[in-house]
C-alpha positions as a LaTeX table, in Angstrom:
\begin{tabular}{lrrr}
\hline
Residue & $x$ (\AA) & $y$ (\AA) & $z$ (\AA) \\
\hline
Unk1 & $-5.97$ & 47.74 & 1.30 \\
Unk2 & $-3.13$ & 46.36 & 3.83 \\
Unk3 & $-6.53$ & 46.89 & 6.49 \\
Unk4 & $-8.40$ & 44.40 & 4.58 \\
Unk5 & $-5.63$ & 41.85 & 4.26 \\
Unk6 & $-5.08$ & 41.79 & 7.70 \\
Unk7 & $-8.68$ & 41.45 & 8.70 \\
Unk8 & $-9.29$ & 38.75 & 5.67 \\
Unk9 & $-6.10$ & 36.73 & 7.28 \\
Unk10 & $-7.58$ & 36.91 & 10.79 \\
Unk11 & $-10.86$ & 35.79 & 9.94 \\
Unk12 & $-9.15$ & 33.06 & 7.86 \\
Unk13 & $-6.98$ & 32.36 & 11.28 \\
Unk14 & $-10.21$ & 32.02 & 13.65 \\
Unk15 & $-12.23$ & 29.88 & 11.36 \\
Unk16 & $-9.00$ & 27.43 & 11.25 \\
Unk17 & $-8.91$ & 28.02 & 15.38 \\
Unk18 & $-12.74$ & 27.17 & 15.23 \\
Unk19 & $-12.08$ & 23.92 & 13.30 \\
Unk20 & $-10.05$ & 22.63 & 15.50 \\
Unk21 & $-11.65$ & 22.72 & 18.55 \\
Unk22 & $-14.44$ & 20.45 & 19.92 \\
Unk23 & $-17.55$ & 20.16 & 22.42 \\
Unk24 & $-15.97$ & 19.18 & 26.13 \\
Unk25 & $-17.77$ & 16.56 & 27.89 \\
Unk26 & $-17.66$ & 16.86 & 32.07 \\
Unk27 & $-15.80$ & 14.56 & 33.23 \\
Unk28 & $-18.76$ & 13.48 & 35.52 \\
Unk29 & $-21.06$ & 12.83 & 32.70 \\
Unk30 & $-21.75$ & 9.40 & 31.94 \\
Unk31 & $-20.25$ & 8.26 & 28.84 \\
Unk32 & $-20.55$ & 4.73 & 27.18 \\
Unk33 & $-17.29$ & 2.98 & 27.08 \\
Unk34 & $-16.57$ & 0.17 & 24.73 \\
Unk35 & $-14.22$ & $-2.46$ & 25.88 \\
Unk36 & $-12.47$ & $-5.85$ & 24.41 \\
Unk37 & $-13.72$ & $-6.94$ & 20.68 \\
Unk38 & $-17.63$ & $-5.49$ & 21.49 \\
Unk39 & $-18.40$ & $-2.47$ & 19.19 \\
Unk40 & $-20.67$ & 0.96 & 20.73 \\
Unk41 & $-23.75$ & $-0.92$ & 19.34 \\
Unk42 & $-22.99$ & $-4.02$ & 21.10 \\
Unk43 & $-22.71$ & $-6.12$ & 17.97 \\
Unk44 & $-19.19$ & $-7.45$ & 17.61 \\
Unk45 & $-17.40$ & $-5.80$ & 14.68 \\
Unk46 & $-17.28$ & $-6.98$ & 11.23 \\
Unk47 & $-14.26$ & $-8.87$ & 10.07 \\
Unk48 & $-12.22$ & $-7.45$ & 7.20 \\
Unk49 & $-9.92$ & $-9.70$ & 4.91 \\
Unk50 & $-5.68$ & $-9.52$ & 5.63 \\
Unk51 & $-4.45$ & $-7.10$ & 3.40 \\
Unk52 & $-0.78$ & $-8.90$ & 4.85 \\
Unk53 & 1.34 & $-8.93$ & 1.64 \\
Unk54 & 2.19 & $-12.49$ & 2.08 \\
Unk55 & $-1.63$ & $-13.82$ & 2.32 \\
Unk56 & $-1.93$ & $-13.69$ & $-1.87$ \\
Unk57 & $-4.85$ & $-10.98$ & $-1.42$ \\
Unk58 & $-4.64$ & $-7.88$ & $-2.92$ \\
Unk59 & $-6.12$ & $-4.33$ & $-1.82$ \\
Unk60 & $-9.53$ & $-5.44$ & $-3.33$ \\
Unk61 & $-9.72$ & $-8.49$ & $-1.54$ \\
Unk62 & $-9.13$ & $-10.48$ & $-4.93$ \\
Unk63 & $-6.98$ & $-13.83$ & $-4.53$ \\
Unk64 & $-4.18$ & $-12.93$ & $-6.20$ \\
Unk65 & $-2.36$ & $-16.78$ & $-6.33$ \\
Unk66 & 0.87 & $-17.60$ & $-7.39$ \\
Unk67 & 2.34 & $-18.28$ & $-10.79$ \\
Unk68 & 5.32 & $-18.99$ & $-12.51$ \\
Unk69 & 6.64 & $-16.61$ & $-15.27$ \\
Unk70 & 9.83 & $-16.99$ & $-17.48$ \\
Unk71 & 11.38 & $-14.53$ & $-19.31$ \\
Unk72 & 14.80 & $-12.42$ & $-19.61$ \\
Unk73 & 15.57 & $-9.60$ & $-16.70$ \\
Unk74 & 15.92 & $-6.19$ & $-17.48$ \\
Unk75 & 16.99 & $-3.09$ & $-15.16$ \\
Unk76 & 14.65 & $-0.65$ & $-14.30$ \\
Unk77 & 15.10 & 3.03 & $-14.82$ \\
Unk78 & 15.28 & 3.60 & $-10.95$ \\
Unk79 & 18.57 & 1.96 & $-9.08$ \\
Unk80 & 18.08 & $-1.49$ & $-7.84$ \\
Unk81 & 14.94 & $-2.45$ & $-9.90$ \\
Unk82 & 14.42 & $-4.87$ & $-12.27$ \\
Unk83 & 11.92 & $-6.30$ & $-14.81$ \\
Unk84 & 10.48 & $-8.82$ & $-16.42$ \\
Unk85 & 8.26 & $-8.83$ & $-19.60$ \\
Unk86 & 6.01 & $-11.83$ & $-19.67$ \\
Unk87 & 2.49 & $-12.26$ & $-21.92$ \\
Unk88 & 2.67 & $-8.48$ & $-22.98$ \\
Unk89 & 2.71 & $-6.92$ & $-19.18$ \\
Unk90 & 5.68 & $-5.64$ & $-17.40$ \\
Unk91 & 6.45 & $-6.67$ & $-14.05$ \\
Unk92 & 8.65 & $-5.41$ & $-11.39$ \\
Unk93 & 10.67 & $-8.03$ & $-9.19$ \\
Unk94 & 10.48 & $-7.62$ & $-6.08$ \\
Unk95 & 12.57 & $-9.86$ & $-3.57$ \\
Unk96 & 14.05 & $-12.80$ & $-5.18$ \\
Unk97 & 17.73 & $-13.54$ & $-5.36$ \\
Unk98 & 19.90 & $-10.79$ & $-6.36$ \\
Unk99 & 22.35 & $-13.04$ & $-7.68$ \\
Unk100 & 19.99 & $-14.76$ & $-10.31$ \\
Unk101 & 17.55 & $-11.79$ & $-10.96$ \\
Unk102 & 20.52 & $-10.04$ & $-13.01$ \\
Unk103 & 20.02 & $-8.04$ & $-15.91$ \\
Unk104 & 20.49 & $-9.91$ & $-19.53$ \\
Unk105 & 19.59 & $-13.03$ & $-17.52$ \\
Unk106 & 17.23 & $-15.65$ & $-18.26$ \\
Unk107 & 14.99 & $-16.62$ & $-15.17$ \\
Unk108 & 11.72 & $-18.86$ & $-14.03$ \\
Unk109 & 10.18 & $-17.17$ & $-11.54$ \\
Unk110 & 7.67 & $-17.98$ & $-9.26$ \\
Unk111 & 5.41 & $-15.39$ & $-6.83$ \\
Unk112 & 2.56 & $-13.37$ & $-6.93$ \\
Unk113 & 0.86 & $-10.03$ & $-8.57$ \\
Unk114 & 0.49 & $-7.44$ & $-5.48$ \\
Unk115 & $-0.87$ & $-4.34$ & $-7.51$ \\
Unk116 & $-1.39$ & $-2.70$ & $-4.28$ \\
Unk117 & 2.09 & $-3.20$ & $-3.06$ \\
Unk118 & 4.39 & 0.45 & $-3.47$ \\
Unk119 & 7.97 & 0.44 & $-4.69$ \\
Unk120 & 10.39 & 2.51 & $-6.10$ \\
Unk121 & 9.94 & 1.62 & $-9.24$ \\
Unk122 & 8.35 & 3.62 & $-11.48$ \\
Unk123 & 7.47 & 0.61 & $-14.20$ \\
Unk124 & 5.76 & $-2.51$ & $-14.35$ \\
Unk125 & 3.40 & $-4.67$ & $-11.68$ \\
Unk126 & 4.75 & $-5.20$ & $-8.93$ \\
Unk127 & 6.02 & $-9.17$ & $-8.79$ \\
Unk128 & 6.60 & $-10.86$ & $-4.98$ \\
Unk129 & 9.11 & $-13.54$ & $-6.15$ \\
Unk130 & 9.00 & $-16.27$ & $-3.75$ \\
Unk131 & 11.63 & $-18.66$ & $-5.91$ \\
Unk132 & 13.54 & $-17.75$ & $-9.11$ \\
Unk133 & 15.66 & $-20.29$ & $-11.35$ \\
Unk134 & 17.74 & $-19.60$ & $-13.96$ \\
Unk135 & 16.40 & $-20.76$ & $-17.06$ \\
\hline
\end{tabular}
């Protein structure tokens, strides 16, 4: 029995080894090379949106736009986070000043939904607060 574990484990070992390795290409074998913004087929490459967190587009390339919210803060149940209920939906702050985005307190905030940004948080949407007022 111990024979066949070893043997099952080596075989297990050598297909890994196998995986990993590749074909080798001489180094005196011509190769096409693709250089600057030109793709292997010659075409230039398509564009794809800015997923940048600041450009108001979210990982689905929908326009996410900004809008104002007011409601009262709540804290989170991780350290450091804090909420807002607005319309039915949960959102987590994020950014903003800390000063002003204090639990019990009434705000006006104004950012932007970034569903695809990750936090901490382990509730609500996350929020990008660009300004936030108290109310």
């Amino acid at each position: 029995m111990k024979r066949l574990a070893i043997t099952v484990a080596g075989a297990a070992l050598l297909v890994g080894l196998s995986a990993c390795g590749g074909t080798q290409t001489p180094e005196n074998e011509n190769t096409p090379s693709v250089t600057g913004s030109e793709s292997a087929t010659g075409q230039e490459p398509e564009q794809t949106p800015s997923l940048d967190p600041s450009s108001g587009i979210d990982d689905d390339g929908k326009e996410t736009g900004a809008m104002t919210i007011t409601g009262t803060v709540s804290s989170g149940v991780e350290s450091g986070c804090v909420l807002l209920e607005y319309d039915g939906t949960v959102y987590n702050l994020v950014g903003g000043d800390a000063g002003i985005l204090t639990a019990g307190a009434t705000v006006e905030v104004t950012g932007r939904v970034d569903e695809g940004l990750m936090t901490t948080c382990q509730q609500g949407t996350p929020f990008v607060v660009e300004s936030a007022t108290a109310a």
